[in-house]
C-alpha atoms as one frame of an Amber mdcrd trajectory, in Angstrom:
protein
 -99.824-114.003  23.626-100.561-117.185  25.774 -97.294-118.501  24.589 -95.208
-115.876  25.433 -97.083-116.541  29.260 -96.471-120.028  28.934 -92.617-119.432
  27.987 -92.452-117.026  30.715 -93.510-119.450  33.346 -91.060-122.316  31.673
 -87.980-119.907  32.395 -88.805-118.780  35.846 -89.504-122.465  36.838 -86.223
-123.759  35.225 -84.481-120.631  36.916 -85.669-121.973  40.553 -84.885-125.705
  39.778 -80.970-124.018  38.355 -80.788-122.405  41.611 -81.616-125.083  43.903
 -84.689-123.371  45.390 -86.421-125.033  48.245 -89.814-123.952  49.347 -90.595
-122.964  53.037 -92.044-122.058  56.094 -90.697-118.244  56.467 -90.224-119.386
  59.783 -86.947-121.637  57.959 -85.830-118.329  57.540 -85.742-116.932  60.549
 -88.926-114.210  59.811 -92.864-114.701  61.334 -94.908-117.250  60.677 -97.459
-115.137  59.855 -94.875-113.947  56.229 -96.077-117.245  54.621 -94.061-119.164
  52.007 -90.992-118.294  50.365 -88.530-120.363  47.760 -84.943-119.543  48.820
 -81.912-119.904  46.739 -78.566-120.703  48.701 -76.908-120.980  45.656 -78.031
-117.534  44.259 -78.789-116.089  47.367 -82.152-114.438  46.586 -85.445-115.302
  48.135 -88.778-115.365  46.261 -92.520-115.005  47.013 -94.935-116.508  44.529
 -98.200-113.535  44.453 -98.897-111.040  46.932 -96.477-109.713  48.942 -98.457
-108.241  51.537 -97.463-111.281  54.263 -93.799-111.526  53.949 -93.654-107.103
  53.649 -95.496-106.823  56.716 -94.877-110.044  58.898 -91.426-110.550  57.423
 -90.053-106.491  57.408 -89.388-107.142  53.550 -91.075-103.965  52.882 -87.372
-102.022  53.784 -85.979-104.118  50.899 -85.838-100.655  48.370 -86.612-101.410
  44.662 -82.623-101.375  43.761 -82.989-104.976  45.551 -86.351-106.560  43.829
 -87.508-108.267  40.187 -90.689-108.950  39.914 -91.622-111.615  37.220 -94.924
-112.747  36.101 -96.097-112.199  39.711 -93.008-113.347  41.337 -90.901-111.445
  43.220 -87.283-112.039  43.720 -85.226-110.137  47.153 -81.637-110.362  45.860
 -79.592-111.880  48.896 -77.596-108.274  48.051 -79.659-106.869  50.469 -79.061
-107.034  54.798 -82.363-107.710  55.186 -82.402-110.879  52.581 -79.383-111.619
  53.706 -79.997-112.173  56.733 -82.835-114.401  56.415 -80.667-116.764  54.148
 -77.832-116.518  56.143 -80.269-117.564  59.428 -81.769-120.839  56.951 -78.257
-121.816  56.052 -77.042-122.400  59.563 -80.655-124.002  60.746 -81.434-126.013
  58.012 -81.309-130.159  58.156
């Protein structure tokens, strides 16, 4: 059982180095402080939240994103860029970023 955990947290990390995530400030993507820290994927276009939701839902209006748009992996959660919402928010890091 603990290495089907272990494998599970091998693929999600090699799935955010393939994707080029970058971890950030929510504020790098244009939502509250307050919604904490997020990995976003240009290349994918998906953001992710490692744990509890509860900051960027509230703080960061992710709580519109409907189930059709969200994966939720060993207690990470995935907001496919497929949504306005997401979209936006990597749209706003992609023209503000370095």
């Amino acid at each position: 059982m603990w290495e089907l955990q272990e494998q599970i947290d091998q693929l999600v990390q090699k799935y955010f180095d393939d994707s080029s995530a970058v971890c950030v400030n929510a504020s790098a993507v244009g939502l509250d402080d307050r919604a904490g820290t997020v990995y976003v994927s240009t290349d994918e276009r998906w953001i992710a939240v490692i744990g509890s939701t509860s900051s960027i839902d509230y703080y960061g209006g992710f709580e519109y994103v409907s189930l059709d748009y969200k994966v939720v992996i060993d207690g990470t959660t995935f907001y496919s860029g497929d949504h306005s919402r997401v979209d936006d928010a990597i749209d706003y890091y992609c023209e503000h970023q370095g």
